[in-house]
mmCIF entry with sequence, helices, sheets and N, C-alpha, C, O atoms, coordinates in Angstrom:
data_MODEL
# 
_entry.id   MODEL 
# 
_entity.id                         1 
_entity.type                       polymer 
_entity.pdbx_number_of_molecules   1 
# 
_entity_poly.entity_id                      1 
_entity_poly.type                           'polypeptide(L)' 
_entity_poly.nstd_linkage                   no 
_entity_poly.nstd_monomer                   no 
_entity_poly.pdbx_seq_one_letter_code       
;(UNK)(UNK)(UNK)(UNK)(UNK)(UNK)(UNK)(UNK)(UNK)(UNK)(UNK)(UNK)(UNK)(UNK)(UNK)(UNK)
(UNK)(UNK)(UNK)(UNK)(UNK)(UNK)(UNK)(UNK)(UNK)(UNK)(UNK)(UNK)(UNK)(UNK)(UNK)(UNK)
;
_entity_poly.pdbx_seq_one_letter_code_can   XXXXXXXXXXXXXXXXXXXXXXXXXXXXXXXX 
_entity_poly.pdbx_strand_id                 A 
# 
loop_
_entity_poly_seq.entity_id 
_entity_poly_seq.num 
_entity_poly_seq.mon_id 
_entity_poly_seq.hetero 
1 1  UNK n 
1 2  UNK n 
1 3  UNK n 
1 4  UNK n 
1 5  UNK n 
1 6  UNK n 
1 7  UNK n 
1 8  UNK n 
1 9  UNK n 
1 10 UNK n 
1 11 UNK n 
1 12 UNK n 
1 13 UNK n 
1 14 UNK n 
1 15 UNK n 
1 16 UNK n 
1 17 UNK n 
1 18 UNK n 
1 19 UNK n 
1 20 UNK n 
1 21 UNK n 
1 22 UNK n 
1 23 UNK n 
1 24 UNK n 
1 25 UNK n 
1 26 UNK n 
1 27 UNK n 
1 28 UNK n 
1 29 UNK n 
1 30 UNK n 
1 31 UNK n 
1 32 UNK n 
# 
_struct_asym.id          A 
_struct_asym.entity_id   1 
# 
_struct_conf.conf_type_id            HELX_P 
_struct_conf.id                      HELX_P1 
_struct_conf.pdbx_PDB_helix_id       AA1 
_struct_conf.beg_label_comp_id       UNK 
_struct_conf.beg_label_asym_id       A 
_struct_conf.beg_label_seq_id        11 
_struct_conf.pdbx_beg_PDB_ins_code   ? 
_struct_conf.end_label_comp_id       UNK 
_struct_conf.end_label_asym_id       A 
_struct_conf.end_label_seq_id        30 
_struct_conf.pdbx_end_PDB_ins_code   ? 
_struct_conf.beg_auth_comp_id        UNK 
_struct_conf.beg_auth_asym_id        A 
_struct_conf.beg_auth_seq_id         11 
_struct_conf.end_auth_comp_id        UNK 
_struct_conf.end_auth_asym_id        A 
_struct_conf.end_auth_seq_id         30 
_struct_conf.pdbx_PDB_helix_class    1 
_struct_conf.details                 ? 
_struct_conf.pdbx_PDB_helix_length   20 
# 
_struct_conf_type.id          HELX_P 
_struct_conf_type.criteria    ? 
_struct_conf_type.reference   ? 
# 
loop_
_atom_site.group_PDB 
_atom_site.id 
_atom_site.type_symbol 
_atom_site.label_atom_id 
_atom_site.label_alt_id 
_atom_site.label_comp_id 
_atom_site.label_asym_id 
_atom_site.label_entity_id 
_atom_site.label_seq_id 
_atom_site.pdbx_PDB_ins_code 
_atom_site.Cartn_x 
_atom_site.Cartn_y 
_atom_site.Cartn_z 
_atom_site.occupancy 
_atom_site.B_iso_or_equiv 
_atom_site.pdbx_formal_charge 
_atom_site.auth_seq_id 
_atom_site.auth_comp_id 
_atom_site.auth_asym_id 
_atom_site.auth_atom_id 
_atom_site.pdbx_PDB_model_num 
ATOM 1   N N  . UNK A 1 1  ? 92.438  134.517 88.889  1.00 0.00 ? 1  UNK A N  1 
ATOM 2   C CA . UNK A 1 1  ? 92.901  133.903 87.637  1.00 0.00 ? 1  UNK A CA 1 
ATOM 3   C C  . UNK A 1 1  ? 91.785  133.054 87.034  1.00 0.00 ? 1  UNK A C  1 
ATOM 4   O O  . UNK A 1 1  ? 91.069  132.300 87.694  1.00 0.00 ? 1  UNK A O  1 
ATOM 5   N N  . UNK A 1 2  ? 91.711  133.234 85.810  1.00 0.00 ? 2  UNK A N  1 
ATOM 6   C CA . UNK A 1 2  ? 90.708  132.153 85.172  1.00 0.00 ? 2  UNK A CA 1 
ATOM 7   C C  . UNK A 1 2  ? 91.218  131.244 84.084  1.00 0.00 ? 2  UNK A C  1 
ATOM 8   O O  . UNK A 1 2  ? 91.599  131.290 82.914  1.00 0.00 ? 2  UNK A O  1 
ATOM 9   N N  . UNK A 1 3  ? 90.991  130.222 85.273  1.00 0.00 ? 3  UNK A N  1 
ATOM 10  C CA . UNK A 1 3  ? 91.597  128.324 84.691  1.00 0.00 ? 3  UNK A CA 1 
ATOM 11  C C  . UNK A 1 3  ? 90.988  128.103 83.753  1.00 0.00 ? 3  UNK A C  1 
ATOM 12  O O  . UNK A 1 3  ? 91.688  128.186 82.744  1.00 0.00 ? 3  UNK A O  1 
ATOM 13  N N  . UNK A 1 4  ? 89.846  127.815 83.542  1.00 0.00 ? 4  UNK A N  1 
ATOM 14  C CA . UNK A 1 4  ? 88.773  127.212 83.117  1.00 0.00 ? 4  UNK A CA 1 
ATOM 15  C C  . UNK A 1 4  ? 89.003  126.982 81.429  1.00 0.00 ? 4  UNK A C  1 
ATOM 16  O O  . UNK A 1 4  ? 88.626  126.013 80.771  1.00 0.00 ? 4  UNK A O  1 
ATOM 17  N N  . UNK A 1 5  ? 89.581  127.924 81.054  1.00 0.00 ? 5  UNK A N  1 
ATOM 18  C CA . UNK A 1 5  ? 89.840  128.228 79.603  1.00 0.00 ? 5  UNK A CA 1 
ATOM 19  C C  . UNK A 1 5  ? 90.401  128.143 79.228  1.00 0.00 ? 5  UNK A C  1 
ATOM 20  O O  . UNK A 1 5  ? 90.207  128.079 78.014  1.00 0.00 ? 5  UNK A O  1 
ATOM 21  N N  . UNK A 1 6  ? 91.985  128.013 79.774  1.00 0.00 ? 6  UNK A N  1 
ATOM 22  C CA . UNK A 1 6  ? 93.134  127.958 79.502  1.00 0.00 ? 6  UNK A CA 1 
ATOM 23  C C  . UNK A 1 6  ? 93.653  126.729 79.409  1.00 0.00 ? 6  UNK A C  1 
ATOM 24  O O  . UNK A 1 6  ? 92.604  126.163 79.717  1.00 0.00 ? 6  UNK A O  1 
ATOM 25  N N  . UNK A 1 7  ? 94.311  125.951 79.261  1.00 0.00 ? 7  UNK A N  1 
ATOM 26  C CA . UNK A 1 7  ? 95.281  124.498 79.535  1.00 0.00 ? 7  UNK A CA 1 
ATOM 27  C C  . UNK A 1 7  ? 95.768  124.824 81.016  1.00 0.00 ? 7  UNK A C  1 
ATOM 28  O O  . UNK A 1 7  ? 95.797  125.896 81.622  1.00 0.00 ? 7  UNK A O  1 
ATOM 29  N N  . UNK A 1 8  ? 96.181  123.399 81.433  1.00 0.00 ? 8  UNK A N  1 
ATOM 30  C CA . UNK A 1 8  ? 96.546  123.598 82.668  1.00 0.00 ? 8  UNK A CA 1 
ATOM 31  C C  . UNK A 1 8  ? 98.007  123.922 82.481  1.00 0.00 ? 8  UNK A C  1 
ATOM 32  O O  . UNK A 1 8  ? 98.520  123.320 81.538  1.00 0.00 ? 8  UNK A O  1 
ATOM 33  N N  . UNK A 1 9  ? 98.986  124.926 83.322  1.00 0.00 ? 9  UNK A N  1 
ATOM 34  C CA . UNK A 1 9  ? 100.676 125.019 82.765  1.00 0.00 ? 9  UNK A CA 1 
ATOM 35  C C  . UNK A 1 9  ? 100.901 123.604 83.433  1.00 0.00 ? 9  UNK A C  1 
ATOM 36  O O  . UNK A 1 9  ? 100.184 123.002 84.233  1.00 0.00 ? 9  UNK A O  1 
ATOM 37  N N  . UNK A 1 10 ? 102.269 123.205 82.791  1.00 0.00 ? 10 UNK A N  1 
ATOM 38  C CA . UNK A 1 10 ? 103.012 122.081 83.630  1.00 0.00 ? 10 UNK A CA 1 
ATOM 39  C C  . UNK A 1 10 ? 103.799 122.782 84.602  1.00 0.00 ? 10 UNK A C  1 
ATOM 40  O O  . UNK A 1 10 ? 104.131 123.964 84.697  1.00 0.00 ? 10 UNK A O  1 
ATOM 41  N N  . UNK A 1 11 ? 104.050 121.606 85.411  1.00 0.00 ? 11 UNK A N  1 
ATOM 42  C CA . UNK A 1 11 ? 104.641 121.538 87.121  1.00 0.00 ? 11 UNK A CA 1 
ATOM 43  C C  . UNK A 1 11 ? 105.913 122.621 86.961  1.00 0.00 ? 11 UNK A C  1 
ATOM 44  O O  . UNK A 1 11 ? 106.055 123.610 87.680  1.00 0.00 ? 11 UNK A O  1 
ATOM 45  N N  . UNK A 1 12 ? 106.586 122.326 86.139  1.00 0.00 ? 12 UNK A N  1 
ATOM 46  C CA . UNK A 1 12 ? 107.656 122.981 85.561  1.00 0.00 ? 12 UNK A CA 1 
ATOM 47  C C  . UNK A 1 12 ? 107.574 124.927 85.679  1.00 0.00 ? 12 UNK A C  1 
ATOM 48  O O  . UNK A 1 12 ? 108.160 125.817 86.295  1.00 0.00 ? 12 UNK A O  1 
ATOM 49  N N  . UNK A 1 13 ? 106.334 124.784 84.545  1.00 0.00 ? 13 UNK A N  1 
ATOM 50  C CA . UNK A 1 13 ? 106.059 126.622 84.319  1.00 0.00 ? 13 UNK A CA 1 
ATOM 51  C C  . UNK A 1 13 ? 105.686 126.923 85.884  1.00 0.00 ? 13 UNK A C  1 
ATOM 52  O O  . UNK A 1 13 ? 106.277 127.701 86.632  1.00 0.00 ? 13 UNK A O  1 
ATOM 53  N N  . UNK A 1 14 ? 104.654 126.179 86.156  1.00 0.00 ? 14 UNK A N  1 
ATOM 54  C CA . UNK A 1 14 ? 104.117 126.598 87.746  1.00 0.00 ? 14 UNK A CA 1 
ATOM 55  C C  . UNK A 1 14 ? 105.138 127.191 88.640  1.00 0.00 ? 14 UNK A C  1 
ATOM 56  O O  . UNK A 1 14 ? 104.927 128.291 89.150  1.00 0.00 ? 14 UNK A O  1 
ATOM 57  N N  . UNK A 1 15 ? 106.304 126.491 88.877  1.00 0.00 ? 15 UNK A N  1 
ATOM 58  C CA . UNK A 1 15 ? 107.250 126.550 89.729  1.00 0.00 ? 15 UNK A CA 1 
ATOM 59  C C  . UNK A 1 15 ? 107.981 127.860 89.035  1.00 0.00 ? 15 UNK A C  1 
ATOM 60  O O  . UNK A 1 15 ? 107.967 128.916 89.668  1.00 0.00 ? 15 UNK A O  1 
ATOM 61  N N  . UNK A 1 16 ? 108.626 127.802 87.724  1.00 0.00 ? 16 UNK A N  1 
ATOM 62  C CA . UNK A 1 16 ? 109.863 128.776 87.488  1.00 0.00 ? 16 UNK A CA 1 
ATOM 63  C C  . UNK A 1 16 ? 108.299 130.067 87.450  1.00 0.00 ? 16 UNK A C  1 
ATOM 64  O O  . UNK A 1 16 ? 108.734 131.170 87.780  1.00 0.00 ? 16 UNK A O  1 
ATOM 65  N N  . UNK A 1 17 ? 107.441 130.101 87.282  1.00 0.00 ? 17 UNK A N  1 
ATOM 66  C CA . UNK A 1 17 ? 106.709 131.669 87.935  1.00 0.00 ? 17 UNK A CA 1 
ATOM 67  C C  . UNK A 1 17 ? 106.523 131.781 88.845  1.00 0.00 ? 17 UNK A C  1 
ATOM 68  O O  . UNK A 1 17 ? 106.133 132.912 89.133  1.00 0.00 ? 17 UNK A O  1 
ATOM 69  N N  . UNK A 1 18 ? 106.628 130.843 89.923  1.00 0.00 ? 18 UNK A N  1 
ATOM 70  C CA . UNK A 1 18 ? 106.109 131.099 91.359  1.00 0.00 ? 18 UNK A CA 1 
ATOM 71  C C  . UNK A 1 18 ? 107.914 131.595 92.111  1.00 0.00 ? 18 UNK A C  1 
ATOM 72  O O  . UNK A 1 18 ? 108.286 132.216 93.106  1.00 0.00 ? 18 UNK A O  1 
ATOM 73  N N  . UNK A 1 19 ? 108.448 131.048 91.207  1.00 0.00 ? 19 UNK A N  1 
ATOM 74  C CA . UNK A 1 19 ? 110.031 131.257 91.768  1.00 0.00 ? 19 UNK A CA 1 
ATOM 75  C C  . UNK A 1 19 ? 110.465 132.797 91.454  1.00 0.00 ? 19 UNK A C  1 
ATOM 76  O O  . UNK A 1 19 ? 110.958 133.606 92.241  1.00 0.00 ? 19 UNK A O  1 
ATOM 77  N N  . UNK A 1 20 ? 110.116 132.984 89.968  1.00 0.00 ? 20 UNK A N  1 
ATOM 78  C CA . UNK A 1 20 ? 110.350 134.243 89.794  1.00 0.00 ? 20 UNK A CA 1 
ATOM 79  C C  . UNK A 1 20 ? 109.438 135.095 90.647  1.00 0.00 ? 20 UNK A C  1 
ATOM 80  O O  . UNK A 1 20 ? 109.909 136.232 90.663  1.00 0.00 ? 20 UNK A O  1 
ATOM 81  N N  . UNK A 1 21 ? 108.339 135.022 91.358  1.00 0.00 ? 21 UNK A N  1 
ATOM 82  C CA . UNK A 1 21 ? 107.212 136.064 91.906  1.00 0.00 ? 21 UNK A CA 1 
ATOM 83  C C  . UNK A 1 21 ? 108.305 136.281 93.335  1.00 0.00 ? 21 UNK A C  1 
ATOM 84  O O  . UNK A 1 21 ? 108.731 137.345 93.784  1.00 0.00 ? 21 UNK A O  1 
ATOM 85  N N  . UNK A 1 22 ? 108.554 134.922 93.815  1.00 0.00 ? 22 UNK A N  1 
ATOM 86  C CA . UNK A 1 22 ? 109.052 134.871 94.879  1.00 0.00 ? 22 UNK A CA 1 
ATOM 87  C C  . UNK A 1 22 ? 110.367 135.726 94.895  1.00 0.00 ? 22 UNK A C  1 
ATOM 88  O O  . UNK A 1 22 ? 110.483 136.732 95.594  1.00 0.00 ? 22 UNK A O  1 
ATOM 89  N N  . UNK A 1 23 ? 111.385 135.225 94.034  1.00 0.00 ? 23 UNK A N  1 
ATOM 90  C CA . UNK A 1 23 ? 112.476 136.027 94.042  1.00 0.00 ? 23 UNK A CA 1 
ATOM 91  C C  . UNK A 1 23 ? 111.790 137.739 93.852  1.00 0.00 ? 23 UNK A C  1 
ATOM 92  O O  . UNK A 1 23 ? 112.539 138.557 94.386  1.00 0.00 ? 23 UNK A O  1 
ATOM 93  N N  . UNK A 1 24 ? 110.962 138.159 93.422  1.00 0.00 ? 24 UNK A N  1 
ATOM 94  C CA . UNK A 1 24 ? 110.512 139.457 93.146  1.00 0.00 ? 24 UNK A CA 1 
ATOM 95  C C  . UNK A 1 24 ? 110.266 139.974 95.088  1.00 0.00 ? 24 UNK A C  1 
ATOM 96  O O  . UNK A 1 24 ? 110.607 141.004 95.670  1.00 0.00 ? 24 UNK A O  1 
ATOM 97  N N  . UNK A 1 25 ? 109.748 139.075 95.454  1.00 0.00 ? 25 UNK A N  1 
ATOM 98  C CA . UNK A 1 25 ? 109.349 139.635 96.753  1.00 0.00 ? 25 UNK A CA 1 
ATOM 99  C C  . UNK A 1 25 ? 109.974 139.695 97.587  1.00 0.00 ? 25 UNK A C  1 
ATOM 100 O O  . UNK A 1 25 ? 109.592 140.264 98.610  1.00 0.00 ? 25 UNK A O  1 
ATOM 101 N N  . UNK A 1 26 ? 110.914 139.256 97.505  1.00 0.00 ? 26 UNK A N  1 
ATOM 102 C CA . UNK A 1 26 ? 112.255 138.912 98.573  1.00 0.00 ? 26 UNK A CA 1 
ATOM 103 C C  . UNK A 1 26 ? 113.100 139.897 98.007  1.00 0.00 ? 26 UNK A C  1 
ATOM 104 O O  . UNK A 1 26 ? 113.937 140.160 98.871  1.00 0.00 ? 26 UNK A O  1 
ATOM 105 N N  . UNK A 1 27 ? 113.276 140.481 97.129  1.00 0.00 ? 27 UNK A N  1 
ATOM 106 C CA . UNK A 1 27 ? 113.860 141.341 96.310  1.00 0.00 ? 27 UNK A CA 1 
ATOM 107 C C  . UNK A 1 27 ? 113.283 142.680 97.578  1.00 0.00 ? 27 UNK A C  1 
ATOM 108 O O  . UNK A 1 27 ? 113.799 143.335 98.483  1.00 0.00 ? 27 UNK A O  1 
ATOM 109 N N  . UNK A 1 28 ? 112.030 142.547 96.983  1.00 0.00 ? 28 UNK A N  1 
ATOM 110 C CA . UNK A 1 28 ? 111.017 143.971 97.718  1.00 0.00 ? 28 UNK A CA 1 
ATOM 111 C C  . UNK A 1 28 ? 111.367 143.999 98.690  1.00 0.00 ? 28 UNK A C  1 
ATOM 112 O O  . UNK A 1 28 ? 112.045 144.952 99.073  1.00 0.00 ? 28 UNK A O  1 
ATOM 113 N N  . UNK A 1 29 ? 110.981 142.729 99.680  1.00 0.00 ? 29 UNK A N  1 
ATOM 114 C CA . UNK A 1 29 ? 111.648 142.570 100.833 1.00 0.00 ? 29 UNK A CA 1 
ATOM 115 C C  . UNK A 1 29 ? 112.631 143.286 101.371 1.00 0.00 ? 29 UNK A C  1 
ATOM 116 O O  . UNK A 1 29 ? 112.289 144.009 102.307 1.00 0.00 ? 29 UNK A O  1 
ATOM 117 N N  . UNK A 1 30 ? 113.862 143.302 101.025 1.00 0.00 ? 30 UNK A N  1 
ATOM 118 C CA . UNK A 1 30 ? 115.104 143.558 101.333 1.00 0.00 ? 30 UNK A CA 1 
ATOM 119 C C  . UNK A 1 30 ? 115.383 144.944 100.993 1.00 0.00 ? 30 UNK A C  1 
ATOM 120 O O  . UNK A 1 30 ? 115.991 145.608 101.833 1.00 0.00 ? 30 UNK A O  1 
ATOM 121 N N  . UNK A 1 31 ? 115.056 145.460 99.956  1.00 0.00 ? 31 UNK A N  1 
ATOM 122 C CA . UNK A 1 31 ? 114.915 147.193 99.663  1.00 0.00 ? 31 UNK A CA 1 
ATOM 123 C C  . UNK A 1 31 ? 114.625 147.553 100.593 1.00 0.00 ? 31 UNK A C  1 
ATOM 124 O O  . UNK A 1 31 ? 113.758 147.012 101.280 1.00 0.00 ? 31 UNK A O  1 
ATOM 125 N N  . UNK A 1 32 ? 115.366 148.762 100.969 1.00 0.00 ? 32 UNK A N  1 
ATOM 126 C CA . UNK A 1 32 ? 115.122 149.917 101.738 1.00 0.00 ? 32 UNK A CA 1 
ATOM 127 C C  . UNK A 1 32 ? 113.678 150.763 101.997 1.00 0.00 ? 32 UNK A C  1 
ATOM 128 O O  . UNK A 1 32 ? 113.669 151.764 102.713 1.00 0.00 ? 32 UNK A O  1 
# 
């Protein structure tokens, strides 16, 4: 990823995308 250029997200965005990635993988996870 490249920070450098961008604004930093708030604590907030950080979390509800890391939540959604997570729920994605746990999703994968559990599939057959």
């Amino acid at each position: 990823m490249v920070g450098a250029e961008f604004e930093v997200p708030e604590p907030a965005e950080v979390q509800a995308a890391a939540g959604a990635v997570g729920k994605r993988l746990r999703c994968a996870g559990k599939a057959p």
